[in-house]
N, C-alpha and C positions, 0 to 999 in steps of 0.2 A: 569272114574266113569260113572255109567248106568246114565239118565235120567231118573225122574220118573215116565217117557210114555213109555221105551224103553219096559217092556213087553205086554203092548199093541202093540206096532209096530211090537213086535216080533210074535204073536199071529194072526196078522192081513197076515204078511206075511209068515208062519209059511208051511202054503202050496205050497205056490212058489218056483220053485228053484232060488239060488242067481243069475245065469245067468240071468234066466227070469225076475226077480225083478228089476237087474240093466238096463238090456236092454229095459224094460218098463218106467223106470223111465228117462234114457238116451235120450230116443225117447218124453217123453213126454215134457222133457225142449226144447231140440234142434227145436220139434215141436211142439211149445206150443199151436198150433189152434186145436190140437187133442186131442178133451177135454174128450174124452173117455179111452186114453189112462194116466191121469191123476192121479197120486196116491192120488191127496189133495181130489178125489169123494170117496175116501176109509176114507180118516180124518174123513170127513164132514158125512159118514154112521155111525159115533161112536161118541156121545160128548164128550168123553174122550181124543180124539185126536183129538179137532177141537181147533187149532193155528193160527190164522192171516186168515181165509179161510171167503168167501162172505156166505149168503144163497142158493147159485148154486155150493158153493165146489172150487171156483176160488181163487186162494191165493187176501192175503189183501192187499195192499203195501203202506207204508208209508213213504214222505219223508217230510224234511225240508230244505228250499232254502233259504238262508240270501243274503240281498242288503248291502250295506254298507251307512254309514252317512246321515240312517234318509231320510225322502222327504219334499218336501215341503207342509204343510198341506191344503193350500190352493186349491191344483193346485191335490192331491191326493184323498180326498172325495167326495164322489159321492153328486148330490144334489138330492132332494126327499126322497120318501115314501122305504116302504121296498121291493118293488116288480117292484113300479113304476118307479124307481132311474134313474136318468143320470148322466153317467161318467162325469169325470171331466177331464183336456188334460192330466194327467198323465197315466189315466188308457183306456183311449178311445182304442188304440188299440188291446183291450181285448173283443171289440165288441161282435165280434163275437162268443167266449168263454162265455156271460154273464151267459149263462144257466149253467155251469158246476162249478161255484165257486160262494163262497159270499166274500162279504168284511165285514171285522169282525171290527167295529169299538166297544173301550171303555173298551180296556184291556190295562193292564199294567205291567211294573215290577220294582216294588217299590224298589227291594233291588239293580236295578242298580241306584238309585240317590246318590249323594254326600254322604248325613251324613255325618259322623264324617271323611269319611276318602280323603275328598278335590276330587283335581283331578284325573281325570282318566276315563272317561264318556267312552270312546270308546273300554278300556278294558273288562269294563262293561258292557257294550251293546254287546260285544259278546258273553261272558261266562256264562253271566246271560241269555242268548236267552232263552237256552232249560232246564236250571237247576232251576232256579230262586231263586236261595240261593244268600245270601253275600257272596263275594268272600274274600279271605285274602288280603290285601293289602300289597304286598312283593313282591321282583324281584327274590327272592332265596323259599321264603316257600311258595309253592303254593296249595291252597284247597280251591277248589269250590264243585260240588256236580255231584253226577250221571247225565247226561241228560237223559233228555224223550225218545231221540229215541236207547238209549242201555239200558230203563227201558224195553222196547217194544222187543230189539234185544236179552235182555237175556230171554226172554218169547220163542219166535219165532222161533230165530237164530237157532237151531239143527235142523230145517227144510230143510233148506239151506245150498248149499255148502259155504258160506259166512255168517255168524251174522248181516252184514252191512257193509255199503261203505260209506266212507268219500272221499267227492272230494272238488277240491277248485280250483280256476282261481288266486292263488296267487303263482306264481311260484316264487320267494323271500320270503325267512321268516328271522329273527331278533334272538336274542338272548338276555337273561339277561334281562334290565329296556326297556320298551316299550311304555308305558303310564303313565306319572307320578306318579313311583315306582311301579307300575302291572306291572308283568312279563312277556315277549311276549307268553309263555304259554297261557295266559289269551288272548290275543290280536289276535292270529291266528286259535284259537278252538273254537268252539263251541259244538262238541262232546266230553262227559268226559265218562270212563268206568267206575271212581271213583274219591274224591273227590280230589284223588291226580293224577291222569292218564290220558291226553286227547289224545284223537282218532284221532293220528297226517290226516290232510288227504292229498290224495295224489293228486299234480297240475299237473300231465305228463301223458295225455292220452292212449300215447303208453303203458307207465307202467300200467293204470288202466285196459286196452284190457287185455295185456298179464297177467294180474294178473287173469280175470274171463277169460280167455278163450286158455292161452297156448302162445307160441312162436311160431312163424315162419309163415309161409302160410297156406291158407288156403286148407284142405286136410291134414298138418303136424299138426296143432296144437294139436289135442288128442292125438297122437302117442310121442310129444315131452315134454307133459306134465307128461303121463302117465313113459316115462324112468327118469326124472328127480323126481317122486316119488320114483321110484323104486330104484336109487343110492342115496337116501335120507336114505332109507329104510335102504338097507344094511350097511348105515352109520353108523346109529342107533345101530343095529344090532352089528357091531362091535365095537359101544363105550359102549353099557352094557353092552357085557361080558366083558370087558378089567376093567369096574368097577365093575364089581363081586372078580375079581380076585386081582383088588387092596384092595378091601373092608376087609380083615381080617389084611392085615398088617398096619393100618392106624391108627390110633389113635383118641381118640373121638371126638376130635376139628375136626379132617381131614374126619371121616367120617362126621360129622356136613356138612361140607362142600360138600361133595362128592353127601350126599343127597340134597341139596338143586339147585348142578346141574343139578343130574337126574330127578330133579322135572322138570326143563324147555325140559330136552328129551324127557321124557314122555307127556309134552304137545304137542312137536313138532308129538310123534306118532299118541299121538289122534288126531290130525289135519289128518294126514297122512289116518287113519282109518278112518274118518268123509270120506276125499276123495274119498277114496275103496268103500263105500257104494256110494254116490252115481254116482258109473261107473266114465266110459268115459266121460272128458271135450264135452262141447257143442263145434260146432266150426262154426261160422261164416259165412257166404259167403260174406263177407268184408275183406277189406285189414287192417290192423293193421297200425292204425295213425303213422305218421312220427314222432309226438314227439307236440312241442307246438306251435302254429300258430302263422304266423308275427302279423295279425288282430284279435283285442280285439272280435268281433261278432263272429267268426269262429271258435274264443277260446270258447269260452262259449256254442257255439252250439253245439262243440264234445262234451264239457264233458255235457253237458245236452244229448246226442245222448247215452252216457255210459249207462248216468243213467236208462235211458229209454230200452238199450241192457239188465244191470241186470237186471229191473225188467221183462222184457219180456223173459228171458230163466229160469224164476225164481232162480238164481243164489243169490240174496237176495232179502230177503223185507222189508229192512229197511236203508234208503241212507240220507246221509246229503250234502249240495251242499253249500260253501260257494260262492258266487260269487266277494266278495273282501271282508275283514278284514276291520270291521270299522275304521277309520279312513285313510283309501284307500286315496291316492294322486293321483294316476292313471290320467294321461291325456287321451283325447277322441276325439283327431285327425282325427278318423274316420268320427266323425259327426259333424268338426268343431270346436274345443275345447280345445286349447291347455293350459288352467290352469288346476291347481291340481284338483279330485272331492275334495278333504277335505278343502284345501284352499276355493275352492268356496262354501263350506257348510255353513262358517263364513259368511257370505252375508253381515251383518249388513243393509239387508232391501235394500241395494243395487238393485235398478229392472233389470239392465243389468247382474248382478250376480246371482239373482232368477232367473231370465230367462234359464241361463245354466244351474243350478244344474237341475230345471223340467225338461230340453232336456234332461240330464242323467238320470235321474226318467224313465221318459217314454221310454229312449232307455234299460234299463232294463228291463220294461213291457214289451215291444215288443219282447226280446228274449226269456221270459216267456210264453208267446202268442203262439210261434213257437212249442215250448215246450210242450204247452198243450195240438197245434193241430195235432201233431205226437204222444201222446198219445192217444187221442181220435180217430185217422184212426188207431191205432194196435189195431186188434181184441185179443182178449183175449180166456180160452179156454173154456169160458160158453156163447160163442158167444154176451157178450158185450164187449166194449173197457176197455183196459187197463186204462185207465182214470176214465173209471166207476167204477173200482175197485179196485181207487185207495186213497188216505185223503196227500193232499201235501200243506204243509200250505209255505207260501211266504209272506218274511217281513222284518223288521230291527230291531235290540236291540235298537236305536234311533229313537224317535220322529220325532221330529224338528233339524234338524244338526247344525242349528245356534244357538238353547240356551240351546240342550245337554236334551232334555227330553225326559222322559221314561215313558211315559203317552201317554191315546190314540194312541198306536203303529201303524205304518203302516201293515197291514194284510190284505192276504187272505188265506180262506181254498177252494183249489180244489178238483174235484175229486168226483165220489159221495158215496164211500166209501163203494161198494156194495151195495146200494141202503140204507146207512143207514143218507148221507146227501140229505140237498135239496139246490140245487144251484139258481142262479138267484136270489141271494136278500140280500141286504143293513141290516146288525142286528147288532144294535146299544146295546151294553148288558153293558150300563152303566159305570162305574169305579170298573173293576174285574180283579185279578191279572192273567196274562196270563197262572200263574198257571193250573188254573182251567180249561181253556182248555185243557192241559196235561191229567188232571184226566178221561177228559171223552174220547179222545183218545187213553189214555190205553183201557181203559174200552171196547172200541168196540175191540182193538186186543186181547180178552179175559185172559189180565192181572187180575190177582186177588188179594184181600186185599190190595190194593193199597188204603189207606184210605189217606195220605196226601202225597202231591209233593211238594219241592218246599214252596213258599208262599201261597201255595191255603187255599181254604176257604170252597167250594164247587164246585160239580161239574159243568160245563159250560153247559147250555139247551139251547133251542130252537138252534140245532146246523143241 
């Protein structure tokens, strides 16, 4: 099915030959500092085709990075004015980064508290991140709501050889009852495609390379991608007609059937077509991760390194990063620490227990920090950084880990969003469902009638 940009796009390249088209487009991911060679300056010449793109024609990129179990509130807000502020030891060493993020204090989401339906704070606190609906309380019927960033990826996504990347430093997931009666559905997602459907993500590095960028070596991986399209193809190819030919002796239940098959082929083709357009895989001059690292920090640094590969070969622009499932047990060995994080999120005021969870807080900061200064040294192709053009909000479905609130969230929004935020400052926006946030970062990926998300109310200003 066309999109209802496709005859623009057609119209726009309409003169070009398809070689020249793909070979321009090819070159302009693999080399994304050649900003001239850039099809999104062609979007951005048309407001009819201008999708997730800065005021310079530079793609927009949007992600969302979850902590798990809440911080300690203390030890996480900043003290001072809006401009004037000084960190607090969670967030210190973001020093350096102050200018490029604010911290969002005075948002909420109301429909992950208790009510009627008891326990479960940590099922809640994930599913409810980016959707902010009530979620169903079932281990078997599960419906929560679209999140924000596949509101954004079904806008965008045909831009990209990818709609969006879900990644996650949870290499173990659960099944069935998870969080008293939320079903681990709800407990390892935070991306939902629909109120039944979430955007499993993937914890295996290697698999996430080879996913954006092909198999094997570097030098192989276009050539090994490109034949595994192609015996896809001819897959294809031989299982329609083989259901052409079953199709008149079948009967109407069986054709029922038959078509409901070929529905999932024909997606598989348009995928396959989506790929043919644009060209040849990008390919690296990196070696394709070995799989998951013994060390929790070098875990987290490839797949924050993924995330940061999609958005630089434009590959997607729109990624969600869990960094552990609320209610995360994980010990932190690394930095001294051998209780659970969720055990020690119960602190009960505990100060030798406080103490750990902040060392966790802030060893999270810090690999955010890394994160943001390897986005801000990749230049981008309207010669600002990838950072600048980018909106990455970083945070928890949880409060306070010890008494399970969903009030005054921990947040930041990085990034300057092509010049549409202003970083370097403490805004305090009151008791607002984090909804509302949502609304006004549709709004800058030029989503439209998006009139209510979620719990919102209105949209989020002074952002």
């Amino acid at each position: 099915m066309n999109t209802p940009n496709d005859s623009a796009l057609e119209k726009h390249f309409a003169s070009m030959s398809r070689r020249n088209f793909l070979r321009g487009l090819g070159a302009c991911i693999a080399l994304p500092a050649f900003g001239s060679m850039m099809p999104t300056r062609l979007f951005a010449a048309d407001p009819a085709l201008q999708f997730a793109t800065t005021a310079t024609g530079a793609p927009l990129r949007t992600a969302f990075v979850s902590f798990p179990n809440g911080a300690i509130p203390s030890r996480w807000w900043p003290e001072g004015g809006l401009t004037d502020f000084r960190f607090s030891a969670t967030l210190r060493p973001l020093e350096s980064m102050r200018k490029h993020f604010q911290v969002l204090g005075g948002l909420a989401h109301a429909n992950a508290n208790p009510g009627n339906d008891g326990g479960g704070d940590h099922a809640r606190g994930n599913s409810v991140f980016l959707t902010g609906v009530r979620l169903n309380k079932s281990a078997t019927d599960v419906r929560a709501g679209i999140s924000i960033d596949q509101v954004i990826a079904n806008h965008v996504g045909h831009l990209t050889r990818f709609p969006s990347l879900e990644l996650t430093c949870d290499s173990g997931r659960k099944s069935a009852d998870c969080d008293s009666g939320y079903s681990c559905a709800y407990q390892y997602n935070v991306s939902w495609q629909s109120p039944t459907t979430p955007m499993t993500p993937e914890a295996n590095p290697r698999l996430v390379f080879e996913r954006l960028f092909g198999a094997g070596a570097h030098g192989e991986r276009a050539a090994n991608a490109q034949r595994r399209m192609m015996d896809r193809r001819s897959v294809l190819d031989f299982v329609i007609n083989d259901a052409r030919r079953l199709q008149s002796r079948l009967d109407a239940t069986d054709r029922s059937k038959l078509d409901q098959y070929l529905t999932g082929v024909r997606d598989i083709e348009a995928r396959i077509q989506k790929a043919e357009r644009f060209g040849a895989n990008v390919d690296p001059d990196q070696k394709t991760p070995s799989g998951i690292p013994a060390l929790q920090a070098e875990y987290v640094e490839l797949m924050y390194d993924m995330m940061l590969l999609a958005f630089k070969t434009d590959s997607t622009r729109v990624a969600t990063f869990i960094l552990g499932h609320d209610g995360d047990n994980r010990s932190f060995s690394e930095i001294g620490i051998s209780e659970g994080h969720h055990d020690l999120s119960h602190h009960q005021n505990n100060q030798e227990r406080v103490d750990k969870v902040a060392q966790i807080d802030r060893w999270y900061a810090e690999q955010f920090g890394k994160f943001l200064q390897k986005m801000e040294a990749t230049p981008d192709v309207d010669g600002n950084s990838l950072l600048h053009n980018s909106r990455i909000i970083y945070g928890s479905g949880n409060a306070d880990g010890n008494r399970h609130t969903h009030e005054n969230l921990p947040l930041l929004l990085a990034g300057g969003g092509g010049g549409l935020l202003t970083g370097g400052r403490y805004v305090q926006h009151g008791n607002q469902p984090m909804s509302n946030l949502f609304l006004t970062l549709a709004d800058q990926a030029g989503v439209k009638d998006l009139e209510r998300f979620g719990d919102s109310t209105a949209r989020l200003t002074n952002v």
